[in-house]
N, C-alpha and C positions, 0 to 999 in steps of 0.2 A: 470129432463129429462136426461135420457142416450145417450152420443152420441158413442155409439158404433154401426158399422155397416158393413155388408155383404163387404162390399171394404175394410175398413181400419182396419178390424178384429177387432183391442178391443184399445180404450185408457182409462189410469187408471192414477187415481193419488189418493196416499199413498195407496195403496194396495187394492183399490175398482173402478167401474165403475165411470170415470167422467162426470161431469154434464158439460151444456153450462155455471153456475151459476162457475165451477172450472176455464173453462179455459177464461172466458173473460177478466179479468185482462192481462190475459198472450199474447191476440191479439198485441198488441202494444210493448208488452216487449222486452228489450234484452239482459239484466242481468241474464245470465243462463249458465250452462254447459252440456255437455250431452258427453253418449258414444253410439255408434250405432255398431251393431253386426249382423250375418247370424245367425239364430236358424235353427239345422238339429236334427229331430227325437226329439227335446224336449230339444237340448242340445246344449249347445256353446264348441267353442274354445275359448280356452284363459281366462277363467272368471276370474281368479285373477288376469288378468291385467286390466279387466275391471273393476273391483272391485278398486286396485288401482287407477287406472286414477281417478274415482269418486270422492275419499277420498282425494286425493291431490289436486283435483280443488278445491273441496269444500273448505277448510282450507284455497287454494291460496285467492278463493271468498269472503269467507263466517267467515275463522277465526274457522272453527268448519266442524267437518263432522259427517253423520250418520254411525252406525255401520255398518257392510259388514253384519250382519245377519238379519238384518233389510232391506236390501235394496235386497237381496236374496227375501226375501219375497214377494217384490214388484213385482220383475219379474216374481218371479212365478204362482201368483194371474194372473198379465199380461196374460203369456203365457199360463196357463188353461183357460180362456176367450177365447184370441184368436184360442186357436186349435179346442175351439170348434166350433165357426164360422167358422173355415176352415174343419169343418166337419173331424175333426181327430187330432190327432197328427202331427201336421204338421212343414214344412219349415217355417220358418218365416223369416222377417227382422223384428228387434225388436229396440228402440232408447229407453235408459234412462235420462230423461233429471231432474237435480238438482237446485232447484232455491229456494226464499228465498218469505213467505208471508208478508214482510215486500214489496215488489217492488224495484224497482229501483231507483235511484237519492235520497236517503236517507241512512246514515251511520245506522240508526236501528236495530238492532239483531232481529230476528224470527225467530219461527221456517221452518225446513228445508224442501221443499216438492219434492217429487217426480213423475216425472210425465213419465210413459211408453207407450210407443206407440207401437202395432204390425202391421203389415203387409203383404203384399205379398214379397215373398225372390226373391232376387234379384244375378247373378252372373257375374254384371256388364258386360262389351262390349267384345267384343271377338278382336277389334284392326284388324292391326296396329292402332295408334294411329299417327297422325301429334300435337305437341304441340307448341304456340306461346311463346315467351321467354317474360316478362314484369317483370316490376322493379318493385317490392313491397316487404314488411314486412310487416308481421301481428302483431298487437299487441298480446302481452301477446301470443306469438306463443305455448309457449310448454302446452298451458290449448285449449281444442278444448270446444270453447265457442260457444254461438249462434251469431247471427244479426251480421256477416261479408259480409256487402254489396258489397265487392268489391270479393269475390270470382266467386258470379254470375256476377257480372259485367264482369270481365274478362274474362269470358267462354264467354259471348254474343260477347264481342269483339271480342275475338281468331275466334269465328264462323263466324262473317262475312268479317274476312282474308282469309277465307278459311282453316283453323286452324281445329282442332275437340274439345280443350281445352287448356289449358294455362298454363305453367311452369312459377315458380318464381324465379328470381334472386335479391340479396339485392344489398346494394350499391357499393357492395365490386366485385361485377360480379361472384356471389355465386350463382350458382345452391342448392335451400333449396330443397322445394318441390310442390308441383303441386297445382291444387285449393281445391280438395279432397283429393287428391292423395297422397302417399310418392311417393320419385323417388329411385330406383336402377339401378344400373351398371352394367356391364358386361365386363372383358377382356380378356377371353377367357379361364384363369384361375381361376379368383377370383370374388365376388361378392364387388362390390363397393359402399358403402353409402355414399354419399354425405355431407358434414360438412359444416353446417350453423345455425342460429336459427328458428326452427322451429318446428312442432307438432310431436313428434315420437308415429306414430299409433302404435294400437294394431296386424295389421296385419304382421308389420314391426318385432314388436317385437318378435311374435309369429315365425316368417319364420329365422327370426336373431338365437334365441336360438337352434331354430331346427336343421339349415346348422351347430352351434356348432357342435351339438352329431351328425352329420351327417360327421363331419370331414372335411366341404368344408371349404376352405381358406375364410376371411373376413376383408375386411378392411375399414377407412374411411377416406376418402380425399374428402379436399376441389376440386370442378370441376367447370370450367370457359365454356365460349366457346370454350375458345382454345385447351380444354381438351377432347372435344368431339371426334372428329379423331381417337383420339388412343384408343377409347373406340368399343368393337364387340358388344354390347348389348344394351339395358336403356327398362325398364317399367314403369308402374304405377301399387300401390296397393293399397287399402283399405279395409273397411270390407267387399265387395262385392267379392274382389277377389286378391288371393295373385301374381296375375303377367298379366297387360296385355300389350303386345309387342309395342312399343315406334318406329317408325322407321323416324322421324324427330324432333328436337327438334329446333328451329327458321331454319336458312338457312342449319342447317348441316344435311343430312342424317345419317342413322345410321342403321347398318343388324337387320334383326327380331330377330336372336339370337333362334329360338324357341328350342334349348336346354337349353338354359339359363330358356326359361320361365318354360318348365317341370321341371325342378330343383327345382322352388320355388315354385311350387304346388305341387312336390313332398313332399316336408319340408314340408311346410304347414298341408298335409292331416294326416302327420305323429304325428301333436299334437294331444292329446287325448280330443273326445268331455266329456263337463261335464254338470252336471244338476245344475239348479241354488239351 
């Protein structure tokens, strides 16, 4: 039985239509990694970082990863499915998630599966954004894994402080990053990355390389509360969107910056899309 349908465009796992028979193992799972990305016109930004992130979680997981030309395939199987449900070539959001038929709670090697999800494309919130400040580390932060309970937890929480979502600080009084989110800076000059352990997205990346050839100053420093003041800007990004305006972060205010934010959707738009 195919579970592909008119809302959730097309789910695939290894390169074909999955069944309820593929994913019922995977209902309770949480031994998995994934990258999630905007598909525009048939095509991504950034697909070699997506590609890497894959292959290094895998190896971090798994001990082994599949080849990049292989896992290309997968998505592309995906995304001709899905466009066609979306009656064209279309917008997507697209998730690839890497997991292992052995399951979890077992050291076992098997082989490696792939499971792609499309969808409706999303270009996350337009902000400002208010975020609650809360004490956590994620484990194994620099792999974006699945079944992290406390990211939605934390948003629930922030939501009813009256919060819109939740920033992380470790024990050190480290601004890392957000619950989806990375966090950037603004001071007036320079674009500010934040220095802690944490997941450095693909959007991060993408918008990083670009202000490179773009000639904008960059830097990364450790940022406290206390550091917040002397800062003109702060966003959140992911693969939904490379900047949306930050203008509280726990008690501190903080200006919308919105030249800051075109900046980094300027960067952004400036990578070139590619087909998978």
């Amino acid at each position: 039985m195919s579970v592909n349908t008119q809302a959730s465009y097309a789910v695939h796992r290894n390169g074909g239509p999955a069944t309820a028979e593929d994913l019922a193992p995977l209902a309770f799972a949480g031994y998995a990694h994934f990258t999630a990305m905007q598909v525009r016109r048939g095509q991504v930004r950034g697909l070699d970082l997506h590609l890497e992130r894959l292959r290094v979680a895998s190896i971090e997981m798994f001990g082994e990863a599949l080849p990049d030309d292989q896992v290309r395939s997968y998505l592309r199987s995906a995304l001709a499915d899905g466009s066609a449900l979306a009656d064209g070539p279309a917008d997507l959001s697209l998730t690839a998630t890497v997991y292992s038929s052995a399951g979890e709670f077992t050291s076992a090697d098997r082989e490696l599966q792939v499971l792609v999800r499309t969808g409706p494309p999303s270009s996350g919130p337009e902000g400002p954004l208010s975020l609650a400040m809360v004490e956590h580390e994620r484990d194994l932060p620099a792999v974006k894994h699945v079944g992290e309970v406390a990211k939605t937890y934390y948003l629930r929480q922030a939501c009813q402080q009256g919060f819109d979502d939740a920033a992380f600080v470790d024990r050190r009084g480290r601004l890392s990053e957000a619950t989806i989110w990375n966090l950037a800076f603004w001071d007036g000059a320079t674009v500010v990355w934040p220095v802690a352990e944490m997941l450095g997205g693909i959007t991060m990346s993408i918008v990083r390389r670009r202000l490179s050839r773009m000639g904008v100053p960059q830097r990364d420093q450790e940022i406290t509360l206390i550091d917040l003041p002397s800062l003109t800007g702060a966003v959140v990004m992911n693969s939904w969107t490379p900047g949306v305006p930050v203008h509280r972060i726990g008690p501190v205010p903080l200006p919308e910056a919105r030249s800051f934010v075109e900046l980094l959707h300027k960067a952004y738009q400036a990578e070139p899309l590619t087909s998978p």
